[in-house]
C-alpha positions as CSV (number, residue, x, y, z in Angstrom):
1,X,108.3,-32.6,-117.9
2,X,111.9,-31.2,-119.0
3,X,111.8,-29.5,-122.2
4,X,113.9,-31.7,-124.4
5,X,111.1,-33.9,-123.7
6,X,108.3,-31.7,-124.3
7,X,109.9,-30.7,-127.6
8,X,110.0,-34.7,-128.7
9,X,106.4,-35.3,-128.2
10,X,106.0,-32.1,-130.0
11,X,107.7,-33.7,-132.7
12,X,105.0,-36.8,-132.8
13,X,102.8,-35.5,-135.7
14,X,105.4,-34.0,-137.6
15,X,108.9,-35.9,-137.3
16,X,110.5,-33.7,-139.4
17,X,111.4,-31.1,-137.0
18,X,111.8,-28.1,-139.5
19,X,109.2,-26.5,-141.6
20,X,110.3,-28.5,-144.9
21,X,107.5,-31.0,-146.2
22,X,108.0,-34.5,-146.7
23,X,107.9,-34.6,-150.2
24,X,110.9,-31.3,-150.2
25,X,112.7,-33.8,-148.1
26,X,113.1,-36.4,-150.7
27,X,113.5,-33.7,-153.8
28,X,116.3,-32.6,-151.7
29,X,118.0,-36.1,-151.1
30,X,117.3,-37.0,-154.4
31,X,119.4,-33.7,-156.0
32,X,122.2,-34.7,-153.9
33,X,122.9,-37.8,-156.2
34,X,125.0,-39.4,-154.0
35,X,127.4,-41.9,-155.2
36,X,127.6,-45.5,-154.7
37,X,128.1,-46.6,-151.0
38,X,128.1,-42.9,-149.9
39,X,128.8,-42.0,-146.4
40,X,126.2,-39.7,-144.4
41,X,126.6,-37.6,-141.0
42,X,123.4,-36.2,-139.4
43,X,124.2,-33.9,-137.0
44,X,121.5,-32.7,-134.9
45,X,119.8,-35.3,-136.2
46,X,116.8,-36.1,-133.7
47,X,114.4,-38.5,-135.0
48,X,116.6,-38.8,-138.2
49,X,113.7,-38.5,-140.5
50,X,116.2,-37.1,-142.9
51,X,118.9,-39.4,-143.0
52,X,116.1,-42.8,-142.6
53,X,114.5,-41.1,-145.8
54,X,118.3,-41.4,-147.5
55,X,118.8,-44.5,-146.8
56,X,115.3,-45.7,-148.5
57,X,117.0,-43.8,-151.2
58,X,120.4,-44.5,-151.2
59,X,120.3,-48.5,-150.7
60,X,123.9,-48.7,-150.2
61,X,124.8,-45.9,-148.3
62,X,125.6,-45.9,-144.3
63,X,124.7,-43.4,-142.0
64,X,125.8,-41.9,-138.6
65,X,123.1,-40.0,-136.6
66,X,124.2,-37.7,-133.6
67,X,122.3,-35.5,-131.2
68,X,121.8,-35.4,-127.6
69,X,118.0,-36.4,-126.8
70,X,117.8,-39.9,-125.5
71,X,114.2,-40.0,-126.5
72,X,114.4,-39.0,-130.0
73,X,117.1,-41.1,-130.8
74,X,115.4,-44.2,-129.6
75,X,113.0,-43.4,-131.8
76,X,115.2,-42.9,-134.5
77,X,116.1,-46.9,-134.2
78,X,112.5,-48.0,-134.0
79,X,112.0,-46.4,-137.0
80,X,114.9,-47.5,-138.2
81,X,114.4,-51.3,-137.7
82,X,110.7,-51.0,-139.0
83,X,112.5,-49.4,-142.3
84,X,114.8,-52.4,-142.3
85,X,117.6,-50.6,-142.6
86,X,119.0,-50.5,-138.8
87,X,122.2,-52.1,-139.7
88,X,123.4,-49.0,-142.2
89,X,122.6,-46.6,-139.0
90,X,124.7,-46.1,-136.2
91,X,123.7,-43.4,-133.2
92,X,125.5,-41.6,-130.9
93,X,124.0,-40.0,-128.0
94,X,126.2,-36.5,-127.6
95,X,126.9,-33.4,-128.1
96,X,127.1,-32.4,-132.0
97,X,129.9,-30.3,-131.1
98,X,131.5,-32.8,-129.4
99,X,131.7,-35.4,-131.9
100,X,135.0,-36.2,-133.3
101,X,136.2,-35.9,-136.9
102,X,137.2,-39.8,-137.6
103,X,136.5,-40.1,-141.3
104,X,135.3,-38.0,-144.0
105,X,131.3,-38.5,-145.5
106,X,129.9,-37.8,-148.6
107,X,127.0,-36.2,-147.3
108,X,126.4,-34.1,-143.7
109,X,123.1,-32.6,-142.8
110,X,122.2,-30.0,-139.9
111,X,118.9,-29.0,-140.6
112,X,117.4,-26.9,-138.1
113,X,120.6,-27.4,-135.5
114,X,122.5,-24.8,-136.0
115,X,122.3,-23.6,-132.6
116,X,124.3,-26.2,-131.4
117,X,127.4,-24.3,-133.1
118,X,126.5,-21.2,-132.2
119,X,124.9,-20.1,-135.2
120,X,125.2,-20.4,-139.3
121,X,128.8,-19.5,-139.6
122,X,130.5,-21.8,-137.0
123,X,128.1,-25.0,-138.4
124,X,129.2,-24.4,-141.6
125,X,133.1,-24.3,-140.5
126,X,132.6,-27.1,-138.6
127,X,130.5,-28.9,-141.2
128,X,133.4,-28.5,-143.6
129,X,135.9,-30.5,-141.4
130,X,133.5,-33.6,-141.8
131,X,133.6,-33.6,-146.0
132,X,135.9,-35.4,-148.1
133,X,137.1,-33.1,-151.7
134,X,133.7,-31.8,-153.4
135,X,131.5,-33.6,-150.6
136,X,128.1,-32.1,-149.7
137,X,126.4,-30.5,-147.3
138,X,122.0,-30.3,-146.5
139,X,122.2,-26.8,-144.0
140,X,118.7,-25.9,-142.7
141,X,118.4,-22.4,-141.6
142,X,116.2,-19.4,-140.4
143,X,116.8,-16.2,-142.2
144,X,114.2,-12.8,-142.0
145,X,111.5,-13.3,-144.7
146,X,111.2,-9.3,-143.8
147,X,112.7,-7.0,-141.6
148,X,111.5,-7.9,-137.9
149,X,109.5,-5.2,-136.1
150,X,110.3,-4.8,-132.1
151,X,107.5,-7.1,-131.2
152,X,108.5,-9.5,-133.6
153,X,112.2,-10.0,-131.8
154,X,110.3,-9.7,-128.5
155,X,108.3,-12.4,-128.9
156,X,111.1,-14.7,-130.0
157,X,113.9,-13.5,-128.1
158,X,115.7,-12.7,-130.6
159,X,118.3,-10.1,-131.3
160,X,118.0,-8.4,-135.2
161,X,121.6,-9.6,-135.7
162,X,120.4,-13.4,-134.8
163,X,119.8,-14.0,-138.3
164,X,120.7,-12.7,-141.8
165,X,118.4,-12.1,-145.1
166,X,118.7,-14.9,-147.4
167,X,121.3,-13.4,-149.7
168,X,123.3,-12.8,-146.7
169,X,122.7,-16.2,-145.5
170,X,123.9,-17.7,-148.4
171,X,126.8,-15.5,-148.2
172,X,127.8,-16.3,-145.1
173,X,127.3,-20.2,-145.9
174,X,130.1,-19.9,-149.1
175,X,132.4,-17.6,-147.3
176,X,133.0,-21.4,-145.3
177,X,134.7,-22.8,-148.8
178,X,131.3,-24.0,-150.1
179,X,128.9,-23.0,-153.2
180,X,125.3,-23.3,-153.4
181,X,124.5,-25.6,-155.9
182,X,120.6,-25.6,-154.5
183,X,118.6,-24.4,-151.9
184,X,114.8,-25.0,-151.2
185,X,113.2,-22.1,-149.3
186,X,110.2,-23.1,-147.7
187,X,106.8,-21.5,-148.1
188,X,103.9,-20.0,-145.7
189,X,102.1,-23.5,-145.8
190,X,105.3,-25.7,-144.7
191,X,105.5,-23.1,-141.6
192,X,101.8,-23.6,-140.8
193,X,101.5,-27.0,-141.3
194,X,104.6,-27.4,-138.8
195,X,103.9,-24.9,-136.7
196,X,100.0,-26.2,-135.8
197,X,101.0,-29.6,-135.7
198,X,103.7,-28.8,-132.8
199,X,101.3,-26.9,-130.7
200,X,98.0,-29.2,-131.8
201,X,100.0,-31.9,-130.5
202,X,101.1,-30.8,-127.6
203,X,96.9,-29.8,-126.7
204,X,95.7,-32.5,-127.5
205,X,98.5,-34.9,-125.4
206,X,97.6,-32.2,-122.4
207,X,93.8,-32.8,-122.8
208,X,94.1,-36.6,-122.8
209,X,96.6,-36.8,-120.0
210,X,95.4,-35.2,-116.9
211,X,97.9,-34.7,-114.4
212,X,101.0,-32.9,-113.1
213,X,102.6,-32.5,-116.9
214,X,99.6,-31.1,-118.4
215,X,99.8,-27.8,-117.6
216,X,103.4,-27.0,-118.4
217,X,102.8,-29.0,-121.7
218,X,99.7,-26.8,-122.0
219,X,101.6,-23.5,-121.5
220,X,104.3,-24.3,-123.6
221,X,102.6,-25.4,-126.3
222,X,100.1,-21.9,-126.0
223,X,103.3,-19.9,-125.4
224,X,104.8,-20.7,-128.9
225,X,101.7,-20.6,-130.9
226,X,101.4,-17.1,-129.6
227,X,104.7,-16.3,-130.4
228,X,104.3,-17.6,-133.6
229,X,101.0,-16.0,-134.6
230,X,102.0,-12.5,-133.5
231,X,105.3,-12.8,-133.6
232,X,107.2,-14.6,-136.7
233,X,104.6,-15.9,-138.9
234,X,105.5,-14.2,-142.4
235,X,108.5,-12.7,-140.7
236,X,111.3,-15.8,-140.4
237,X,112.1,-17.6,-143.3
238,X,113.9,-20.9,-143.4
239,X,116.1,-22.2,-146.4
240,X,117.5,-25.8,-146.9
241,X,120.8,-25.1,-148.9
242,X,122.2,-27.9,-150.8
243,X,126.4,-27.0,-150.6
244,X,129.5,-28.3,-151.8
245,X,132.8,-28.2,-150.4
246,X,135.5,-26.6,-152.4
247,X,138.9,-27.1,-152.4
């Protein structure tokens, strides 16, 4: 099974693929206060559990969703025709990178994708191109809780300059022409509650699907929980920041 897709079913339990619980989700949409018929860009967007929740919220506003897995995206649109609200969603299967600055939205998220830019700095840049004159922007990001120890950056790969602590992630996020004006840092809870439902579901789809998957769903799934548990738990952070473009 290729990764992107072990990753999706990861996401089964927990479609919200950040530590951020649901009911931060809709706080954060709802502090937005997006105007009437307000246009929204999800980049990264998977599943789209963000941008289908700002829809329920936002009854007039339209939505693009971008992001390169096949599989999350179609379930993106199931979700979104069950929710009634598949004709205020379009989705385009491609690189976030790649995607082309035709218009100018009131609201564009990249929670959790950041990677895709090649880090805080270059999302946020790029982010900025997609906002019209005081638009927002819903940035999810990892930052060090505490200073990693060696293990710590073993275990995840990481270098120490990979990510910044939270004032210096916030710094880095205005130096783009944007100020903060809200951030939601998530707690230990959110990252455990994310954390065992993406290995717990991956265990449990290995144990009740016997075959030549299995095991590499089985081993991925223990190979993060260990990296988790003796690695970044209580170590990496991650902050939602509400911006908003100036100039």
């Amino acid at each position: 099974m290729e990764r992107q897709s072990i990753s999706h079913l990861a996401h089964r339990d927990h479609p919200i693929a950040a530590p951020v619980s649901g009911a931060q989700v809709t706080r954060l949409l709802r502090r937005a206060r997006l105007p009437e018929g307000a246009r929204i860009l999800d980049i990264g967007c998977g599943e789209a559990a963000w941008t289908l929740r700002a829809l329920a919220l936002y009854e007039d506003a339209t939505a693009d969703g971008v992001d390169i897995s096949a599989e999350g995206l179609k379930a993106a649109e199931e979700r979104a025709e069950i929710q009634g609200v598949w004709e205020r969603i379009r989705f385009h299967e491609r690189p976030a990178a790649d995607f082309p600055v035709a218009e100018r939205y009131d609201l564009v998220l990249c929670v959790g994708a950041t990677h895709a830019f090649g880090g805080l700095r270059p999302t946020v840049d790029h982010v900025r191109r997609f906002l019209r004159p005081n638009g927002l922007a819903l940035i999810g990001e990892g930052f060090w809780e505490r200073e990693p120890t060696p293990e710590a950056l073993a275990r995840l790969g990481a270098d120490p300059a990979e990510y910044l602590d939270l004032p210096g992630t916030v710094a880095a996020a205005e130096a783009a022409g944007f100020d903060t004006v809200y951030a939601y840092t998530s707690d230990l809870a959110e990252w455990d509650d994310y954390e065992w439902s993406w290995t717990g579901t991956l265990l449990r789809w290995a144990n009740e699907n016997p075959g030549p998957d299995a095991e590499a769903v089985r081993a991925t799934a223990l190979e993060h929980r260990d990296m988790w548990l003796h690695g970044y738990r209580g170590v990496l952070g991650f902050v939602t920041l509400l911006l908003q473009r100036t100039g």
